[in-house]
ZAMARGU-4260 file (C-alpha; in steps of 0.2 Angstrom, whole numbers, plus 5000, padded with zeros to 4 digits):
<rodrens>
0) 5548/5551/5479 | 5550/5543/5461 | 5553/5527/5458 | 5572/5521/5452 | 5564/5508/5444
5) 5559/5507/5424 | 5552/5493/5410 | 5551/5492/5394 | 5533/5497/5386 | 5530/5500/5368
10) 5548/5502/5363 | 5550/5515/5376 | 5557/5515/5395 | 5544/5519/5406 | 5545/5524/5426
15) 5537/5510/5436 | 5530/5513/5453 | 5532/5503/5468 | 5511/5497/5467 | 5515/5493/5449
20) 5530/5485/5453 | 5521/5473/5465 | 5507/5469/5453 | 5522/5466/5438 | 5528/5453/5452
25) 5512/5448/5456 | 5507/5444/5437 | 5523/5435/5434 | 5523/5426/5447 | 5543/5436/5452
30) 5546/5435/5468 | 5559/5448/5474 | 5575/5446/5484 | 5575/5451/5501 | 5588/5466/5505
35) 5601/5456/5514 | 5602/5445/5499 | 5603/5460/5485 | 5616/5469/5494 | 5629/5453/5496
40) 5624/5448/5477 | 5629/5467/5474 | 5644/5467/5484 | 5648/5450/5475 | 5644/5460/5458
45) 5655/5475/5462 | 5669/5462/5466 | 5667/5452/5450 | 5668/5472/5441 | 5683/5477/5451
50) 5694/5461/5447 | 5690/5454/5431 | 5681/5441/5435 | 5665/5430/5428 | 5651/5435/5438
55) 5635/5426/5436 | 5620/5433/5447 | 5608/5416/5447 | 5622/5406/5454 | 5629/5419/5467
60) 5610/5421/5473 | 5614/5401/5475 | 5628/5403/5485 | 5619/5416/5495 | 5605/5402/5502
65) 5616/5388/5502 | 5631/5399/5514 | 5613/5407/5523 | 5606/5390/5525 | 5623/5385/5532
70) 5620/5400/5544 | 5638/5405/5537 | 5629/5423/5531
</rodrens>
């Protein structure tokens, strides 16, 4: 199955495998969200869309630990 992820390279967008995506993260030191935490930062995104609000992703991935931590999530 390909990959639904792409970077940049050369001034073209180029497929990334999920190996190479691991050593990207590797490299750059990136590590990735968890599922749970992508999907609620999604739903919180889709939300933001629908209504016209401001979304920012860095702080909803905030809220996401603080409201997790709290055990609220």
């Amino acid at each position: 199955m390909d990959s639904d992820k792409f970077c940049f390279t050369a001034n073209s967008l180029v497929r990334v495998s999920a190996e190479k995506e691991a050593a990207l993260n590797k490299r750059d030191g990136i590590v990735p969200w968890d599922d749970a935490k992508t999907a609620w930062v999604n739903a919180r995104f889709k939300y933001a869309l629908e209504h016209g609000t401001d979304f920012c992703q860095f702080e909803a991935g905030e809220e996401y630990d603080r409201l997790h931590a709290q055990g609220k999530i």
